[in-house]
VOPAGU-2260 file (C-alpha; in pm, 1 decimal, decimal comma):
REM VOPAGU-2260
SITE   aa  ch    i         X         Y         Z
SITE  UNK   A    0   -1163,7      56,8     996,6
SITE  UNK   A    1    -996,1     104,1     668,8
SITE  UNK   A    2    -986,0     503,7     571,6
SITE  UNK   A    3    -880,0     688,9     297,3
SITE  UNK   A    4    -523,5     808,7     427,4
SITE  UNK   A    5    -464,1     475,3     460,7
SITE  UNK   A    6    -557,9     414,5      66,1
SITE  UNK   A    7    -349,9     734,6     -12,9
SITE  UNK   A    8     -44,0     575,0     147,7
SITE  UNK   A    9    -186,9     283,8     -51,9
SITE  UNK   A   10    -168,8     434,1    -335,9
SITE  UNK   A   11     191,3     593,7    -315,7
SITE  UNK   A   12     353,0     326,6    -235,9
SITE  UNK   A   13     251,1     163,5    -577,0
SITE  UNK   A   14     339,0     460,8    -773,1
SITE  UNK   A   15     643,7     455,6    -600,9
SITE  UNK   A   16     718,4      89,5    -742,0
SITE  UNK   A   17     554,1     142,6   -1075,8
SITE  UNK   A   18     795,0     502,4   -1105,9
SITE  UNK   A   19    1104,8     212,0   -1026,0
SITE  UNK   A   20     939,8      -0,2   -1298,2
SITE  UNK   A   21     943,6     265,5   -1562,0
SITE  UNK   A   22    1276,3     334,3   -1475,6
SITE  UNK   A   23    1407,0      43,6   -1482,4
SITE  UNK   A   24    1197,4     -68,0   -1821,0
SITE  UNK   A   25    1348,7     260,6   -1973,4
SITE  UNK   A   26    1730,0     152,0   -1899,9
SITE  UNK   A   27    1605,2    -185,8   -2077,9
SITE  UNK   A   28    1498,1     -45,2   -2370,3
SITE  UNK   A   29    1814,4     157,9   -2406,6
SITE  UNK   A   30    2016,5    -109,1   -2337,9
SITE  UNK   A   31    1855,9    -300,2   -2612,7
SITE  UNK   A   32    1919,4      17,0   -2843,2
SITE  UNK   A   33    2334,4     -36,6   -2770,4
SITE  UNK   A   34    2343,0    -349,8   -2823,7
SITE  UNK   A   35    2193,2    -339,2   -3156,0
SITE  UNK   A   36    2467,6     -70,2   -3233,1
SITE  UNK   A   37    2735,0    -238,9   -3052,4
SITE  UNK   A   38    3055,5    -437,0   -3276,0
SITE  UNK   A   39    2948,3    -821,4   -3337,3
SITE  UNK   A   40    3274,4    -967,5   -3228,9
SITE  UNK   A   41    3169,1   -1333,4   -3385,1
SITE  UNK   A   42    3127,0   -1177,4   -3726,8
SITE  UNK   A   43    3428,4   -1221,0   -3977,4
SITE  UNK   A   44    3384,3    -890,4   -4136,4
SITE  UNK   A   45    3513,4    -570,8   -4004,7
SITE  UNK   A   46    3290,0    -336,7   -3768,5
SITE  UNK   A   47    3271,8      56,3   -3854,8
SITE  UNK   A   48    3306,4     124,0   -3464,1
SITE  UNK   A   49    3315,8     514,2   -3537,5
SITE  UNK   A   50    3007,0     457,3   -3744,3
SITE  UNK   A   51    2819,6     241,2   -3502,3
SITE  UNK   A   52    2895,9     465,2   -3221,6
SITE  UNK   A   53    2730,4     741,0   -3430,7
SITE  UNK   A   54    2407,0     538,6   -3504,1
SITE  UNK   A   55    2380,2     427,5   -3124,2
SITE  UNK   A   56    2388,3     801,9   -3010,1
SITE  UNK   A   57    2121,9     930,7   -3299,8
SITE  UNK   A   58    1887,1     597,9   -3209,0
SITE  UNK   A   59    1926,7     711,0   -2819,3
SITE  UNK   A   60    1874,6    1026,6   -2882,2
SITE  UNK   A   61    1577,3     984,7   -3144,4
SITE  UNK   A   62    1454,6     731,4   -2836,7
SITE  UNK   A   63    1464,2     992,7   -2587,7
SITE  UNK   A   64    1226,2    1256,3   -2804,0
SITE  UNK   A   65    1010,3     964,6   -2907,8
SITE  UNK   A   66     950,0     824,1   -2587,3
SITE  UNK   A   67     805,2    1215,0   -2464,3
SITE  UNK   A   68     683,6    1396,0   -2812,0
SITE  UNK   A   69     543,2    1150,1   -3080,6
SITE  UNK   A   70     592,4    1427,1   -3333,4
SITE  UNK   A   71     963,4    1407,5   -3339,8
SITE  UNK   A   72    1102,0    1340,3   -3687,6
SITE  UNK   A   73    1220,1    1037,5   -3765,9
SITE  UNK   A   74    1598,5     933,2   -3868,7
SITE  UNK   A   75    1682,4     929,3   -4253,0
SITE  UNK   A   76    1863,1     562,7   -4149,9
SITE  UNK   A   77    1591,7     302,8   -4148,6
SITE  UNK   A   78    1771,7      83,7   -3898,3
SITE  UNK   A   79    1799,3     360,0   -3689,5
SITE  UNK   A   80    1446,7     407,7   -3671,2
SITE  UNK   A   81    1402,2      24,0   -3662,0
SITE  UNK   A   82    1583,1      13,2   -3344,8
SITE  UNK   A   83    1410,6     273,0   -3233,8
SITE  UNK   A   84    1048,9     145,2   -3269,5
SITE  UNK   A   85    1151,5    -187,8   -3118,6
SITE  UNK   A   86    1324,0     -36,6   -2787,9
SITE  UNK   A   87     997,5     204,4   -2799,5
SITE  UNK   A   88     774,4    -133,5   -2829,1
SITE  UNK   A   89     938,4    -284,8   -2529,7
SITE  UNK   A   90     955,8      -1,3   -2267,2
SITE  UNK   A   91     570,1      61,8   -2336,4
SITE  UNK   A   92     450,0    -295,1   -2345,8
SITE  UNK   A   93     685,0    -365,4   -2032,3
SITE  UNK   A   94     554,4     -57,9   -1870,9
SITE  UNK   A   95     164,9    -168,8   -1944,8
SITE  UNK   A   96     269,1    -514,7   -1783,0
SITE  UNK   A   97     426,9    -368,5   -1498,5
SITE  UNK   A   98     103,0    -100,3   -1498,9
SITE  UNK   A   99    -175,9    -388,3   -1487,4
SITE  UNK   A  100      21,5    -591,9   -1244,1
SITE  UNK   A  101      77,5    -315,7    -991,6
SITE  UNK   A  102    -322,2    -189,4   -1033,4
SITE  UNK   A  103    -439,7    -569,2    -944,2
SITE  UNK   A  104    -198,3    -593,5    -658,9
SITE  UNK   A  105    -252,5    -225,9    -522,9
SITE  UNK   A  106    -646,8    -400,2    -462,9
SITE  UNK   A  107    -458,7    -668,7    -310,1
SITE  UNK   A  108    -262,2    -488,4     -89,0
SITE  UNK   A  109    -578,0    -354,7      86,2
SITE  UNK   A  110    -728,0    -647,5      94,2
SITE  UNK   A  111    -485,1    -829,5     289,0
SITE  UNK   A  112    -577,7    -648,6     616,2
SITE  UNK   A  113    -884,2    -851,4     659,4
SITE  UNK   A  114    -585,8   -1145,4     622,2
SITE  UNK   A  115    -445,7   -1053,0     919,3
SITE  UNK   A  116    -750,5    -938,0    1104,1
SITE  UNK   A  117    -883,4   -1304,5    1043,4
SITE  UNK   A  118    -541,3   -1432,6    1146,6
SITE  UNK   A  119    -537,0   -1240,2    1437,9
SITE  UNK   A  120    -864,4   -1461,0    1600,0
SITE  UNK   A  121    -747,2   -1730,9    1489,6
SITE  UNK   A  122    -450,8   -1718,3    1713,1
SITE  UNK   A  123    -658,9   -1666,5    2019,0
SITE  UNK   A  124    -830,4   -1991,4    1891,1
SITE  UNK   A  125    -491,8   -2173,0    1832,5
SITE  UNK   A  126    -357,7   -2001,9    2191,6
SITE  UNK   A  127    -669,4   -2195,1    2355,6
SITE  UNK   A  128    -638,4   -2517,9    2175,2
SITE  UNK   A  129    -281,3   -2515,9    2324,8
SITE  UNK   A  130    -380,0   -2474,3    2666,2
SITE  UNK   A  131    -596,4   -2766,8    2664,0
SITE  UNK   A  132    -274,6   -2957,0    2655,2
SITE  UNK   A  133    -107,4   -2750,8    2903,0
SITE  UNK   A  134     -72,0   -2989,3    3256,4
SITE  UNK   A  135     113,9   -2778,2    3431,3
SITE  UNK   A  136    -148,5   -2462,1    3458,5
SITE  UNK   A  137    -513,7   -2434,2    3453,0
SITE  UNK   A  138    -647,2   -2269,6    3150,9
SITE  UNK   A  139    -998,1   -2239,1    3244,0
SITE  UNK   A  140   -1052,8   -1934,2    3255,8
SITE  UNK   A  141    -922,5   -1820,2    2930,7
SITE  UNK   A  142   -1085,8   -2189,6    2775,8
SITE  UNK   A  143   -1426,7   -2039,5    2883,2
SITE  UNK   A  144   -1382,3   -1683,0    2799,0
SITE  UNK   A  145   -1698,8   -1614,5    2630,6
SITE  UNK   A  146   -1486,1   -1394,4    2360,1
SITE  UNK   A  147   -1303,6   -1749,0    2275,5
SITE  UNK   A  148   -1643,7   -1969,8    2279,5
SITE  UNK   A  149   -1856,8   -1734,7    2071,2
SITE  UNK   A  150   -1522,6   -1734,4    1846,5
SITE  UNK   A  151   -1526,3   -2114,2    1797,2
SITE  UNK   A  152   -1931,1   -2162,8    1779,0
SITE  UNK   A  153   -1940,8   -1869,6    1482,2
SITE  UNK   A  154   -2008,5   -2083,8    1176,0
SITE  UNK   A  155   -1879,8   -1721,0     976,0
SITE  UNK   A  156   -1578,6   -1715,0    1187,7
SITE  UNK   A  157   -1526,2   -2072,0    1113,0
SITE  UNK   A  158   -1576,9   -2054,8     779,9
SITE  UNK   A  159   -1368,3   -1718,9     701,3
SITE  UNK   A  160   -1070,5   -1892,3     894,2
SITE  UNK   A  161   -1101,6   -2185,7     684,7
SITE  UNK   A  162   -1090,8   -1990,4     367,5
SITE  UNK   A  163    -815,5   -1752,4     441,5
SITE  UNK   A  164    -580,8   -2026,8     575,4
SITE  UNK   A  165    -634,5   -1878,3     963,1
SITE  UNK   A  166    -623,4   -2139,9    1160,3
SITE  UNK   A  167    -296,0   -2146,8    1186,0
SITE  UNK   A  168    -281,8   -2513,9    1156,2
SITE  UNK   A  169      24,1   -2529,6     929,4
SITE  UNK   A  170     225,7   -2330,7    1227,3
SITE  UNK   A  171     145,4   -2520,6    1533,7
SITE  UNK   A  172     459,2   -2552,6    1666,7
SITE  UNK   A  173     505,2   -2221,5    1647,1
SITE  UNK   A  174     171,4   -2128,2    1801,1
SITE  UNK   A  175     331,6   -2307,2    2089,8
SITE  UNK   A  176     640,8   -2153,4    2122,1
SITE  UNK   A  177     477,5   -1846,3    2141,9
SITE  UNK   A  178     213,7   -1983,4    2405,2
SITE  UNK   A  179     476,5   -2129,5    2595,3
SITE  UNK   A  180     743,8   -1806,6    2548,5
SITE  UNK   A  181     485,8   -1525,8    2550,0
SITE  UNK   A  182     133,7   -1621,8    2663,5
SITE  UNK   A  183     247,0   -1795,1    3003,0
SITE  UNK   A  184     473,8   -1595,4    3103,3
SITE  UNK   A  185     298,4   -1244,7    3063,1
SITE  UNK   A  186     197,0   -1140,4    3477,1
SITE  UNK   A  187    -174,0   -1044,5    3371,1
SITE  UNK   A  188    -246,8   -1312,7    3178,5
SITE  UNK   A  189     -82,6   -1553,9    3501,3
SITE  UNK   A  190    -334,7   -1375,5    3724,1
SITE  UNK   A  191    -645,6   -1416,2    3510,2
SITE  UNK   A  192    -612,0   -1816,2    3473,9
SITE  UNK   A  193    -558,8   -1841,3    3816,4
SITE  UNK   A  194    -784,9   -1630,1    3979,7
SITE  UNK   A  195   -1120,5   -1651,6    4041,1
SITE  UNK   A  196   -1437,7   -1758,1    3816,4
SITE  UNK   A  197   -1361,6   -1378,9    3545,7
SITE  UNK   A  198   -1640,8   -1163,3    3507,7
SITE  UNK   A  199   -1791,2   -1012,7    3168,1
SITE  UNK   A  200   -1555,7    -707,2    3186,0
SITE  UNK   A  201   -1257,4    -895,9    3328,3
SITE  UNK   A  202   -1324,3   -1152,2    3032,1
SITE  UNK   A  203   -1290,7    -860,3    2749,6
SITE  UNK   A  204    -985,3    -716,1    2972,3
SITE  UNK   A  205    -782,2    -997,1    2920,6
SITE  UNK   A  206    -890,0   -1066,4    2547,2
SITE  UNK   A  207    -788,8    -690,1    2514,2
SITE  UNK   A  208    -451,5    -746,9    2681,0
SITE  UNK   A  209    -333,8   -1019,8    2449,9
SITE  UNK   A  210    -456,5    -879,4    2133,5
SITE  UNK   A  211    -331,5    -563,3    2207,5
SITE  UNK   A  212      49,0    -633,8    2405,0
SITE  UNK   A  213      92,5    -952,9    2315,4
SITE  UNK   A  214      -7,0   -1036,4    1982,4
SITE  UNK   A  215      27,3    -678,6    1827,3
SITE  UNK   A  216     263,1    -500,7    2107,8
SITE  UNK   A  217     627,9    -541,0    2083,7
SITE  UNK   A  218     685,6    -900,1    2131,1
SITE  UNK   A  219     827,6   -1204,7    1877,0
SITE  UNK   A  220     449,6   -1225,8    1768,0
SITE  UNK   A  221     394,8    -864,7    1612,6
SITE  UNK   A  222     785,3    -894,1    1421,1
SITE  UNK   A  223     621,4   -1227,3    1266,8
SITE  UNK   A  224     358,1   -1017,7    1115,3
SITE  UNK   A  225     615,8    -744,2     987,4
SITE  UNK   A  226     812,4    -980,2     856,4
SITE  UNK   A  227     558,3   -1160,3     688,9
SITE  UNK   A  228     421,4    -817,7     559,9
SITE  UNK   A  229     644,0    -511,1     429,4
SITE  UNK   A  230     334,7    -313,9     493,0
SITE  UNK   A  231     246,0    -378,2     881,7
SITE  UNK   A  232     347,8     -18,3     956,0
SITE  UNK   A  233      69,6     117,7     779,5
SITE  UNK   A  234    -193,3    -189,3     844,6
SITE  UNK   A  235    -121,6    -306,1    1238,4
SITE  UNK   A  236    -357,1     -22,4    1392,8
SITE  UNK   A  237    -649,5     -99,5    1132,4
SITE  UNK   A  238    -577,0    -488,3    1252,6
SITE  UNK   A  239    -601,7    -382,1    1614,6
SITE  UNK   A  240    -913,8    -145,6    1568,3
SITE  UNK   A  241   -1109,1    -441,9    1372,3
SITE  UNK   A  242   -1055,4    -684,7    1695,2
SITE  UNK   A  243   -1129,4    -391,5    1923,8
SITE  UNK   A  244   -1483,3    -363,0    1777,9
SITE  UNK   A  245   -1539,1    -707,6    1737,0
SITE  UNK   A  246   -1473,2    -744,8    2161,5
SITE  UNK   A  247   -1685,9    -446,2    2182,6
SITE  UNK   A  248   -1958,9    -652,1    1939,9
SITE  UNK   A  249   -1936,2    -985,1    2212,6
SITE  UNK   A  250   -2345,5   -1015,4    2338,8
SITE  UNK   A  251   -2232,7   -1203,7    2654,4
SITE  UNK   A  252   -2590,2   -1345,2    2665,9
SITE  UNK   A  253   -2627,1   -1492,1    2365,3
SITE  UNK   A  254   -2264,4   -1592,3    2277,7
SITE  UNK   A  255   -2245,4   -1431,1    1972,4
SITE  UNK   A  256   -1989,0   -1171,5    1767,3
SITE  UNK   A  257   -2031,6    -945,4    1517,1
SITE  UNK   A  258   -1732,4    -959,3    1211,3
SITE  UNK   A  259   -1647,3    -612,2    1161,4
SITE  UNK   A  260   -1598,9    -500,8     780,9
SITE  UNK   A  261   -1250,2    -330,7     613,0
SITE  UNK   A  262   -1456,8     -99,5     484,3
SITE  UNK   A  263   -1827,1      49,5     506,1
SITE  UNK   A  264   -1826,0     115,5     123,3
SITE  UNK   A  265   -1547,8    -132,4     -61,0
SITE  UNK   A  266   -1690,6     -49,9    -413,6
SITE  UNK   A  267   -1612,2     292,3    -372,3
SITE  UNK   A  268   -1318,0     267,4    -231,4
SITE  UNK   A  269   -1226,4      63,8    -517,0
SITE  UNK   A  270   -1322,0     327,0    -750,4
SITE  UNK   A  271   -1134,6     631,2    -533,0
SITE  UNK   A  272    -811,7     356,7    -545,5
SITE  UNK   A  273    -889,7     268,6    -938,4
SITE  UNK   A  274    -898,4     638,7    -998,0
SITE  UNK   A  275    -642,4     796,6    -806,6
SITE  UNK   A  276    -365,1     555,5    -900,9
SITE  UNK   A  277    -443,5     525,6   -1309,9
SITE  UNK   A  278    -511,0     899,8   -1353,4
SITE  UNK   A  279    -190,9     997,3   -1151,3
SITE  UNK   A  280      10,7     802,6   -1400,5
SITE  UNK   A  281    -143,9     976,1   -1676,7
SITE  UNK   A  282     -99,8    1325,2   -1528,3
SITE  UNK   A  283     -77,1    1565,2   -1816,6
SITE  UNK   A  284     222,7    1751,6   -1873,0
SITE  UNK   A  285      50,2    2099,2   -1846,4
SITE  UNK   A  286      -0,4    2011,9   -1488,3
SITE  UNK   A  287     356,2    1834,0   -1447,0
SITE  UNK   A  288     428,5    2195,9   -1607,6
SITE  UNK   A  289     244,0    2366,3   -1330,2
SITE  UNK   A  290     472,9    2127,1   -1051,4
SITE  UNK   A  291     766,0    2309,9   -1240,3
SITE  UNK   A  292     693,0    2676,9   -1222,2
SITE  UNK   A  293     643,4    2607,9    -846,5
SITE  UNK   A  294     896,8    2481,5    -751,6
SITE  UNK   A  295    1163,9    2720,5    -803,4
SITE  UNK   A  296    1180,4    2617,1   -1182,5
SITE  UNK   A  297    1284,0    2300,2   -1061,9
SITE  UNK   A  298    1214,3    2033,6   -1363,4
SITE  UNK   A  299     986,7    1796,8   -1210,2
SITE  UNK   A  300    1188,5    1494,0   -1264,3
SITE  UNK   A  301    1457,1    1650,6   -1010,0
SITE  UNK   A  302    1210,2    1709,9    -744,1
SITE  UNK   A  303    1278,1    1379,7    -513,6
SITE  UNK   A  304    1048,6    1078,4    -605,4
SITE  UNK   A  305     849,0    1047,5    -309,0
SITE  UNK   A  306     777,2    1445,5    -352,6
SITE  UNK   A  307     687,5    1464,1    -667,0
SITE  UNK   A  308     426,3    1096,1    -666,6
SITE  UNK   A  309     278,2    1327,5    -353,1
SITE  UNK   A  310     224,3    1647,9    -580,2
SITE  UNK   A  311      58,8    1476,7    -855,2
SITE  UNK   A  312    -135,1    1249,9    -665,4
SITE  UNK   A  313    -288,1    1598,5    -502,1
SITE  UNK   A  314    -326,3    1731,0    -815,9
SITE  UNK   A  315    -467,8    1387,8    -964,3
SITE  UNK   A  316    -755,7    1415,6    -682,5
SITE  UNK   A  317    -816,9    1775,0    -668,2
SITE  UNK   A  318    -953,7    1774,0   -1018,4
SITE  UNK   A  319   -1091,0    1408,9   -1034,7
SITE  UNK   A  320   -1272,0    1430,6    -712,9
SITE  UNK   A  321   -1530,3    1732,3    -685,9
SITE  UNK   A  322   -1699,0    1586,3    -351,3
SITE  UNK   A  323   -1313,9    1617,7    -184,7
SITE  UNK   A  324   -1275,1    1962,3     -69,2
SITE  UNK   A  325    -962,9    2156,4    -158,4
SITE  UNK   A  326    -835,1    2196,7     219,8
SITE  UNK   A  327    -879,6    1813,0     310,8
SITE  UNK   A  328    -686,4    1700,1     -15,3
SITE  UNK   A  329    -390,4    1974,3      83,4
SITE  UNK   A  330    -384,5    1875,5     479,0
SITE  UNK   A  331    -375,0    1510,2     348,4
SITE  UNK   A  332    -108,2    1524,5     141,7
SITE  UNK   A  333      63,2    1683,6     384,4
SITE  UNK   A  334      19,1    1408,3     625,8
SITE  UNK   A  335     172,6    1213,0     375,8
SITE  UNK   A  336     450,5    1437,7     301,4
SITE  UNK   A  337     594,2    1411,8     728,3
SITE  UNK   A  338     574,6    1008,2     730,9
SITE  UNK   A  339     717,6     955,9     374,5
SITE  UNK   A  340     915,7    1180,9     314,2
SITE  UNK   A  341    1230,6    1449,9     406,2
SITE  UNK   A  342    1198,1    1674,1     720,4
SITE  UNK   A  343    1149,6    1989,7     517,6
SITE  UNK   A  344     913,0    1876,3     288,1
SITE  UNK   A  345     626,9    1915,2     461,5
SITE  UNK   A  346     663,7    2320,1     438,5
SITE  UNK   A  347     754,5    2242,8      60,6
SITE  UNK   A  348     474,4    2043,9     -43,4
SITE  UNK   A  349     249,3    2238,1     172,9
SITE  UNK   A  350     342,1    2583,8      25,0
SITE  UNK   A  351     333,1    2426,8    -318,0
SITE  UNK   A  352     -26,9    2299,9    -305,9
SITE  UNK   A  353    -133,5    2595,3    -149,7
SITE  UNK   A  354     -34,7    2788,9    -467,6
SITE  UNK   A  355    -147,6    2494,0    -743,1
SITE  UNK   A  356    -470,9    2475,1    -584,6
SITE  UNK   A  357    -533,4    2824,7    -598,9
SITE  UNK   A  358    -478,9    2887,9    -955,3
SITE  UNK   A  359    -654,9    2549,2   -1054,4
SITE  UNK   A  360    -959,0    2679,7    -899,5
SITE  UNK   A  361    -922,3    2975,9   -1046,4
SITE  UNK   A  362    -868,9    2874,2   -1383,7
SITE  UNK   A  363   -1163,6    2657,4   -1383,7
SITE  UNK   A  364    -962,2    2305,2   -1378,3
SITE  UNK   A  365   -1094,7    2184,8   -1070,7
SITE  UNK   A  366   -1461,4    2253,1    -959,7
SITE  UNK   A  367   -1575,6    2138,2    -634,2
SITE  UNK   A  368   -1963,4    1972,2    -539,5
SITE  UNK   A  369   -2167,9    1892,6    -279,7
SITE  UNK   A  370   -1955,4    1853,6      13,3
SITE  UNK   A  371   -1638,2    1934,6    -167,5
SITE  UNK   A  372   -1752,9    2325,0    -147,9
SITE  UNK   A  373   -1739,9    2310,7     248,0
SITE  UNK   A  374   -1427,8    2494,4     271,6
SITE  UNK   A  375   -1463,4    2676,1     -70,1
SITE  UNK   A  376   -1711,6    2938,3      28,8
């Protein structure tokens, strides 16, 4: 079941790529600048190189205050400023591009766990449609599991599979290498097909076994899915944990399964995601300010990237969250901070928060509801 640590890590990782974007977009539009001030070797007339080395460093420069204080003045040379307002124009509108597409994918991202949940029955499907075929062993057993039947006679399973491109039709062949290279020659799976008429518990046993070892353990199967997907890390135990519950779900009586759902409350985790990600990128410099005196008077930009996306995405939902309490924002981010990021961090961010949350509360910024006062009494 999808949780919110796992849309935090969500979350970072797309800051993380839309911090590379604005990078990169910023070298672009400065790049742009020194070219427009660079010597045009096809013209005939002669290039002021002292001069246009002059004008390239006051339009970078002017760039650089423009792009973080609006109320710079401008350059007495109207090219200059020209220059200037175009490399401005393109690092914003590339940035909003980069912005919109990141947001839409971010949803995306989350989404494509039910993907591989759905992808993940329909490989027990495809696994039993290959041992039809099989002459040399008896599938039976695992043909008439009643987790397999109630899988094929679910008009919703059927349907979802269809739509998501589940079947895994288009990689039969590889189905069957993996059948062949996998399936048949795992020892528990050997002794379930050829033992006796399964039971109800032995059936979900075995069901368990190959979603669980052979399908998500370490085997050819689980590195097609993390190939496939840069974020399986993060996503293979909420896979595994859906297809748990839907085993558990299996009414052996009446042949049925219940799908389970990513999440019990998608619109607002849609909102928390929405949030979270658009008001971290517009974290105000006051509080960027407050990252600063914290740290040592370390200018934020220094601190390294992974730290510093951590420390304003705590400060982003300390104040934009009042039902969050203080204490389960800190202890998250601190999660965060020992998977993503250095060794010593953890003690870094964790001392850091300690002290921004503090004076946040105290100065009013963030005020805490309902169940967000648990651990502020």
């Amino acid at each position: 079941m999808l949780n919110r640590r796992t849309l935090r890590i969500k979350i970072m990782q797309t800051l993380f790529a839309y911090e590379q974007c604005v990078e990169a977009n910023n070298t672009l539009a400065q790049d742009l600048i020194k070219e427009r001030f660079s010597p045009d070797l096809n013209s005939m007339e002669v290039q002021d190189k002292p001069l246009l080395k002059e004008k390239k460093s006051e339009a970078l420069s002017l760039y650089k205050k423009l792009l973080v204080n609006k109320k710079v003045n401008e350059s007495e040379d109207a090219r200059v400023n020209s220059v200037v307002e175009e490399a401005i124009k393109l690092c914003h509108s590339s940035n909003k591009k980069d912005f919109s597409f990141l947001k839409k994918n971010l949803v995306a991202e989350v989404e494509k766990i039910n993907q591989r949940y759905y992808e993940v029955l329909g490989l027990l499907i495809a696994f039993a449609d290959v041992g039809k075929s099989d002459k040399k062993i008896d599938h039976s057993n695992f043909l008439k599991n009643g987790f397999i039947t109630a899988l094929r006679k679910d008009e919703a399973v059927q349907g979802l599979l269809l739509k998501t491109n589940a079947t895994w039709d288009n990689n039969r062949l590889l189905v069957k290498d993996w059948f062949r290279d996998v399936i048949k020659t795992d020892k528990v799976y050997l002794e379930y097909v050829k033992g006796d008429v399964p039971g109800e518990n032995e059936q979900k046993d075995i069901i368990k076994h190959i979603v669980r070892k052979l399908i998500l353990g370490e085997t050819v199967i689980n590195d097609f899915f993390a190939e496939r997907d840069i974020r399986w890390t993060e996503d293979h135990n909420i896979v595994k944990s859906l297809a748990d519950k839907t085993l558990k779900s299996l009414n052996p009586e009446q042949g049925t399964i219940q799908l389970q759902k990513l999440s019990m409350d998608w619109e607002d985790d849609l909102v928390f995601m929405d949030i979270l990600f658009e008001k971290t990128t517009q974290i105000e410099q006051s509080n960027k300010d407050l990252i600063a005196r914290n740290t040592k008077n370390w200018e934020v930009d220094r601190l390294p990237l992974t730290d510093r996306i951590i420390l304003e995405m705590a400060i982003t939902e300390l104040i934009n969250f009042p039902a969050i309490p203080v204490k389960v924002t800190i202890n998250e981010y601190i999660e965060l901070t020992k998977n993503y990021s250095t060794p010593k961090s953890a003690k870094f961010v964790n001392g850091i928060l300690d002290v921004i949350a503090k004076e946040l509360v105290a100065s009013g910024v963030v005020k805490k509801s309902g169940r967000g006062l648990i651990d502020n009494k």
